[in-house]
SERO-4910 file (N, C-alpha, C, O; in steps of 0.05 Angstrom, whole numbers):
BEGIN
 pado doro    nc1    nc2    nc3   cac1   cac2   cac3    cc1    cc2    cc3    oc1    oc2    oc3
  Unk    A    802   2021     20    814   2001     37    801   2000     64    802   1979     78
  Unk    A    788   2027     73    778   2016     97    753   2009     98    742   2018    118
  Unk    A    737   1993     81    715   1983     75    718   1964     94    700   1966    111
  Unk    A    738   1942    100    737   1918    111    735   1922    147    728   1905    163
  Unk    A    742   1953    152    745   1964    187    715   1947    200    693   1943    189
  Unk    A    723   1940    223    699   1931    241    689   1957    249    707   1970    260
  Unk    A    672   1965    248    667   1992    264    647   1984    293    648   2001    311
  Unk    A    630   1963    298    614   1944    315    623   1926    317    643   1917    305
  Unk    A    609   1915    339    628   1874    350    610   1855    332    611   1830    331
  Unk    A    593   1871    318    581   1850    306    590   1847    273    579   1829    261
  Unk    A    606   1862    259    614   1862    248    653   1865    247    668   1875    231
  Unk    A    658   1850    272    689   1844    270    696   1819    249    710   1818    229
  Unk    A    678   1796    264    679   1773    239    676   1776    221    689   1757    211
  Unk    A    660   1792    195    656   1784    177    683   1797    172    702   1785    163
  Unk    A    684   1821    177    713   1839    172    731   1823    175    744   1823    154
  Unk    A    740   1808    188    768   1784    182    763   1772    162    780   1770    144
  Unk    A    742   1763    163    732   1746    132    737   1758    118    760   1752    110
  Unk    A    727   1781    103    728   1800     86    755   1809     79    759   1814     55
  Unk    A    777   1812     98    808   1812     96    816   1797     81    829   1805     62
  Unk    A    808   1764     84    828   1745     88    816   1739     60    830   1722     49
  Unk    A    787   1750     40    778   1745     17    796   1762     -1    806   1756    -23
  Unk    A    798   1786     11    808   1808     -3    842   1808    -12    853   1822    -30
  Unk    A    853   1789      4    882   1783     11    894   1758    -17    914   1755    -31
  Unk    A    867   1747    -14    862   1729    -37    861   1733    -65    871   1721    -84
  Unk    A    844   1755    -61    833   1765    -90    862   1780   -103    868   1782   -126
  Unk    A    875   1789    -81    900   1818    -91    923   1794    -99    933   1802   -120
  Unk    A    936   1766    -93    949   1744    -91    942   1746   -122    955   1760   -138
  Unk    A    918   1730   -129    906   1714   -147    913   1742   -169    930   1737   -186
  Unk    A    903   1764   -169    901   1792   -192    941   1796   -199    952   1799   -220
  Unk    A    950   1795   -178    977   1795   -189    994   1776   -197   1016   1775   -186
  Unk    A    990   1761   -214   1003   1742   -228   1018   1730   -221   1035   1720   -235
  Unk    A   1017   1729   -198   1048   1702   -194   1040   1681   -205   1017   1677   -213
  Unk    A   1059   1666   -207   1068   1636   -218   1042   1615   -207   1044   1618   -183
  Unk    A   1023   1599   -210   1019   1582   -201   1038   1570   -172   1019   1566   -157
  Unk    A   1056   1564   -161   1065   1552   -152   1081   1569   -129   1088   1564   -106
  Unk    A   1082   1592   -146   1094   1619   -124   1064   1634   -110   1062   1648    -89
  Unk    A   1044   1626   -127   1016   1639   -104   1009   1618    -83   1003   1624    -60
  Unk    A   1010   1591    -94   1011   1560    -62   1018   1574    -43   1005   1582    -24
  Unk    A   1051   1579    -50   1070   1583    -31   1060   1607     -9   1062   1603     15
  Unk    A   1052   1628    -18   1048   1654     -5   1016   1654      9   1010   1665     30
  Unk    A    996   1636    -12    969   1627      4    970   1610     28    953   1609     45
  Unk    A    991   1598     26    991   1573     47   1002   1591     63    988   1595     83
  Unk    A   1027   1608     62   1038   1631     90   1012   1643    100   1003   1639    123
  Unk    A   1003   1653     86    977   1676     90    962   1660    109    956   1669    131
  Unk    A    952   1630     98    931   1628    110    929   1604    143    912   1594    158
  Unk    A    965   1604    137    967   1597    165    961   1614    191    954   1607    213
  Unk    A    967   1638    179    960   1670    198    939   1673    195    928   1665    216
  Unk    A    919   1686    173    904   1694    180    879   1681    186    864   1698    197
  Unk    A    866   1656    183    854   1648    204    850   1642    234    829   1634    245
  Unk    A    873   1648    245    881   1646    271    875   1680    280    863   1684    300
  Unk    A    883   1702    266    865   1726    267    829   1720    280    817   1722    301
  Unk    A    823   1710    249    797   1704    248    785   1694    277    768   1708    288
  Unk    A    795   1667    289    789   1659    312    809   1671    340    815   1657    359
  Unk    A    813   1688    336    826   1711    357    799   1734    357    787   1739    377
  Unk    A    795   1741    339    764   1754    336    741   1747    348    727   1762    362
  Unk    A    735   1718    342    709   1702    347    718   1703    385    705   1717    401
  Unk    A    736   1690    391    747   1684    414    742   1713    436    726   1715    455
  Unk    A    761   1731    426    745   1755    441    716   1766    441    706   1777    461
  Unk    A    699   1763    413    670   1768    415    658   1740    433    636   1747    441
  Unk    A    662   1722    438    654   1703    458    651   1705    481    630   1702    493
  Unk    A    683   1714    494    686   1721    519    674   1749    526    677   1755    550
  Unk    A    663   1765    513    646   1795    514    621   1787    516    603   1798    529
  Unk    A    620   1770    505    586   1759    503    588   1749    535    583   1761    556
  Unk    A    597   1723    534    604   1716    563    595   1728    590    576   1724    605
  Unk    A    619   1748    592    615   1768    604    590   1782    615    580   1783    637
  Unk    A    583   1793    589    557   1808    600    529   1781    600    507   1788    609
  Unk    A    532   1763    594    514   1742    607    520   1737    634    502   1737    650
  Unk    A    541   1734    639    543   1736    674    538   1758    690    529   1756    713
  Unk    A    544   1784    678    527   1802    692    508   1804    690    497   1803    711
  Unk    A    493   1807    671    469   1807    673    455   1780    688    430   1783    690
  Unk    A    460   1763    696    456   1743    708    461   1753    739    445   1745    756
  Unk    A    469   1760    742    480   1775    774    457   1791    771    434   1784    777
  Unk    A    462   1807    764    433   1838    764    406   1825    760    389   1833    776
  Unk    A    400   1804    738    375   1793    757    371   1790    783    356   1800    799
  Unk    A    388   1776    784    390   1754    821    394   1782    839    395   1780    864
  Unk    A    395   1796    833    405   1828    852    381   1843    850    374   1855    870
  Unk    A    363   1845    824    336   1856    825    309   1834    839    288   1843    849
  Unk    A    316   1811    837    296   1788    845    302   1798    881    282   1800    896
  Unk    A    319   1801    887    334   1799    922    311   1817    926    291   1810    938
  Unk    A    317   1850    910    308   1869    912    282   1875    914    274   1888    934
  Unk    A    262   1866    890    237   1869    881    218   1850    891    195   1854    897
  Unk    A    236   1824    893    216   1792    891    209   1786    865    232   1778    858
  Unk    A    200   1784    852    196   1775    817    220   1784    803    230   1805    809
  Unk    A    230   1770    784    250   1779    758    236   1800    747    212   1801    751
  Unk    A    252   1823    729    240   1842    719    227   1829    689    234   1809    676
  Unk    A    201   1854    682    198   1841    667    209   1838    624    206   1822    606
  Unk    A    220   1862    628    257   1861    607    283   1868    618    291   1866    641
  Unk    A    293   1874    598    320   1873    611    327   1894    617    348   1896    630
  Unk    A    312   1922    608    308   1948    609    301   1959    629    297   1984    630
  Unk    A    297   1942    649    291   1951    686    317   1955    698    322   1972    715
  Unk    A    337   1933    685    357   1938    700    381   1959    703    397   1960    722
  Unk    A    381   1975    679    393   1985    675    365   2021    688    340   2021    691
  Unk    A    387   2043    691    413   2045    714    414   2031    735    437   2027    741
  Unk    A    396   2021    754    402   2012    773    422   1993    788    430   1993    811
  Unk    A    430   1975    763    443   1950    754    462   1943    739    481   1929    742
  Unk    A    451   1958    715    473   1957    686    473   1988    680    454   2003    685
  Unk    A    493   1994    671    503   2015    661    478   2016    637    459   2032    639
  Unk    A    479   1994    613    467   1993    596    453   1962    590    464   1944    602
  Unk    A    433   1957    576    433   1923    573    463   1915    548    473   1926    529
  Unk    A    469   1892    563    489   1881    544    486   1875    522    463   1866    519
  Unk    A    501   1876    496    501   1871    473    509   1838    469    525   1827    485
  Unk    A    499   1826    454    504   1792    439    526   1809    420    521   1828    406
  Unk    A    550   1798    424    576   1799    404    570   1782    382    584   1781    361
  Unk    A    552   1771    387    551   1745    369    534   1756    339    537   1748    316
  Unk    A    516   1777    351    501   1779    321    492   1811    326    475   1822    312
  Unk    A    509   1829    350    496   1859    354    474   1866    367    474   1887    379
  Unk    A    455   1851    366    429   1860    385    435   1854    419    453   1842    431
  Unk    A    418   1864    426    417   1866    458    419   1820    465    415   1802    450
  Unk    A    425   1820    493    418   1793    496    388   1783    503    372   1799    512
  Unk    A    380   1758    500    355   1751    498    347   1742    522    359   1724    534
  Unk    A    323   1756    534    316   1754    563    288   1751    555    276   1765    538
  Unk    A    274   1724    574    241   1718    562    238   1706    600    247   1687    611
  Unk    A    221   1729    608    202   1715    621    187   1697    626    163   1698    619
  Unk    A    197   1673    639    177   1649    635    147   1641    661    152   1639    685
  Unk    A    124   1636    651     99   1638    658    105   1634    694     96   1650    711
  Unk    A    122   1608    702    140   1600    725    144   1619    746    140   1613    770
  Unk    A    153   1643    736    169   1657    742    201   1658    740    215   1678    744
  Unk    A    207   1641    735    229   1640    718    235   1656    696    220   1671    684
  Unk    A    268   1648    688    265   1671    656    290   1649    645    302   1630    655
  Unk    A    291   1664    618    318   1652    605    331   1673    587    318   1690    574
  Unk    A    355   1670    586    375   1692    586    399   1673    566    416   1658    574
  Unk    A    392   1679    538    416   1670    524    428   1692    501    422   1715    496
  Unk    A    442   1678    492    464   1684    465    457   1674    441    450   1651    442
  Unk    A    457   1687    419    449   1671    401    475   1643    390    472   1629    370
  Unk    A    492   1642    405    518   1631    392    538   1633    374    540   1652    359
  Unk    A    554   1610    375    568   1622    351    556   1617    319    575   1609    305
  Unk    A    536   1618    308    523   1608    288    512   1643    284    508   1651    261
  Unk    A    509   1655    299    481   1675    294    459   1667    294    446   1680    278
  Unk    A    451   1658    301    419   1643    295    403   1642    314    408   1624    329
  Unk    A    386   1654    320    377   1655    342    347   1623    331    331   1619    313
  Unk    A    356   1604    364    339   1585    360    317   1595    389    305   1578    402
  Unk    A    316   1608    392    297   1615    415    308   1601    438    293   1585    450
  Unk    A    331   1606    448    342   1600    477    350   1568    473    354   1559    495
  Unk    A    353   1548    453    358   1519    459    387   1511    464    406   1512    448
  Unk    A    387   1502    489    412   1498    491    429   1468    488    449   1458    498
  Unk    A    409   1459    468    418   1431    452    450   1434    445    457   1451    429
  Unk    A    469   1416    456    497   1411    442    496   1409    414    483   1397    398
  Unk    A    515   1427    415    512   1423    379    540   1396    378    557   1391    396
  Unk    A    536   1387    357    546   1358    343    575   1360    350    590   1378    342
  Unk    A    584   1339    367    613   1336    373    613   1350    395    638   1350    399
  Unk    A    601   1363    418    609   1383    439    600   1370    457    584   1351    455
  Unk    A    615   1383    483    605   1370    510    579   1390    523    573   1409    508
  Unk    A    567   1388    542    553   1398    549    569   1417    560    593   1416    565
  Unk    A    547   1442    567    557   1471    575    553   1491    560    552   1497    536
  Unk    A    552   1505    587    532   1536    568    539   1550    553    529   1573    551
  Unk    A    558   1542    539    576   1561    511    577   1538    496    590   1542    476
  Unk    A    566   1513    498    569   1501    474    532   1489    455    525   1474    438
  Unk    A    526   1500    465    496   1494    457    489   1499    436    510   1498    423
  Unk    A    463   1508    415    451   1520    394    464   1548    402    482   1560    390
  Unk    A    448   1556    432    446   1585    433    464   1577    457    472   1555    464
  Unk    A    468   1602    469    487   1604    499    461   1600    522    450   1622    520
  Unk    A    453   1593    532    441   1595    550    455   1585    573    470   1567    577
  Unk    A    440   1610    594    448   1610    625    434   1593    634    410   1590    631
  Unk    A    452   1575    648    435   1553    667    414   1566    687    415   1589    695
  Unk    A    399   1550    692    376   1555    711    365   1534    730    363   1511    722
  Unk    A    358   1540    748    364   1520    780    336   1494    771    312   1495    768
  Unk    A    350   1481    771    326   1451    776    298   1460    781    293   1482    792
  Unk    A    279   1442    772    260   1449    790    257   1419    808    271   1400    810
  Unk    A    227   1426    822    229   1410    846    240   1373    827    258   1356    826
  Unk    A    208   1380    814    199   1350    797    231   1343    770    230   1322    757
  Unk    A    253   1360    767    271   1354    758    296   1344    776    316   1334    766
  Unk    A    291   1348    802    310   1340    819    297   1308    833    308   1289    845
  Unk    A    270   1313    823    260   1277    828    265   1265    822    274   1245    834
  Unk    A    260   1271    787    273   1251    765    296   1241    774    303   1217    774
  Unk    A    307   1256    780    341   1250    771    355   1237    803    377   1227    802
  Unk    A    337   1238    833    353   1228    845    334   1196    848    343   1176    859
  Unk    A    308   1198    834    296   1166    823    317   1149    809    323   1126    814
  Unk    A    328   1168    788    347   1151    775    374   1152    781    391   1142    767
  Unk    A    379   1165    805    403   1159    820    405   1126    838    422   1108    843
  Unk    A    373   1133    844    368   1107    868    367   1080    856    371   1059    868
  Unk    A    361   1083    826    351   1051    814    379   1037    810    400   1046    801
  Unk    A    373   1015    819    402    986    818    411    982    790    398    979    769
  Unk    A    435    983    793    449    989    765    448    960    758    449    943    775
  Unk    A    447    953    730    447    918    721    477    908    716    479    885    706
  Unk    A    502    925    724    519    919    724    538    907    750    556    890    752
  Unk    A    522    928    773    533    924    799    523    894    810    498    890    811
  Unk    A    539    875    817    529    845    835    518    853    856    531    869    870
  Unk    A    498    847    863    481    849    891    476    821    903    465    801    893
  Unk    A    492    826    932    497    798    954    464    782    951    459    761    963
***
């Protein structure tokens, strides 16, 4: 029975899953009635999905978390050094106790030096999948850095992106009447 225990954050989800299959299988093996297993599947599974995303929900906000610290402890080693380090393995002791874990799939979080000097610092999401930092909305979501492919931490404009965008602040809208 304790096959299903999370013993890692990266294996809490499947372990709810794995409950809520197993909960199934023991229902279905003891013979109730057709109509008396509805009844008790439908109880069951008003609960235990809501487990399931009580799970996901706290491995999110953990993930979270240590993306904002570690986001701090850059910006605290950059103060410090002048350049971002160049893994995430600088920062720790100085900074982090340890590098943070992705709740999302168990490995460390994804930190890539970019040529810029810049870096990017994501999550693989809630998918597991690591798409290499894209923080494309996934289908139906608003923008924001927990709703993307991957989690990615925002990162400051650059010059020629703050052009763009106050060019197309400035251009005359075809809606507005002009005297």
């Amino acid at each position: 029975m304790k096959a299903w225990l999370a013993r890692t954050p990266d294996d809490a989800l499947p372990a709810a899953r794995f409950l809520r299959e197993e909960v199934e299988r023991s229902i279905i093996a003891s013979g109730y009635l057709p109509n008396q297993l509805l009844q008790i599947q439908s109880a069951l599974f008003r609960v235990i999905p809501v487990k399931e995303r009580a799970v996901l929900k706290a491995m999110r906000a953990q993930t979270e978390e240590g993306i904002v610290r570690t986001a701090i402890a850059l910006e605290r080693y950059r103060l410090a050094h002048h350049p971002y380090p160049v893994t995430l393995r600088d920062l720790v002791p100085a900074l982090l106790h340890e590098v943070p874990i992705d709740c999302m799939d168990g490995h460390d979080l994804r930190y890539r030096l970019n040529p810029d000097g810049s870096y990017l610092l994501y999550s693989v999401g809630n998918d597991g999948v690591d798409n290499g930092g894209d923080p494309t909305p996934v289908a139906g979501r608003n923008l924001g850095f927990l709703n993307g492919q991957d989690w990615v931490w925002p990162r400051p404009a650059t010059d020629g992106e703050v052009q763009a965008y106050e060019a197309e602040q400035n251009k005359p809208k075809a809606w507005i009447k002009r005297p």
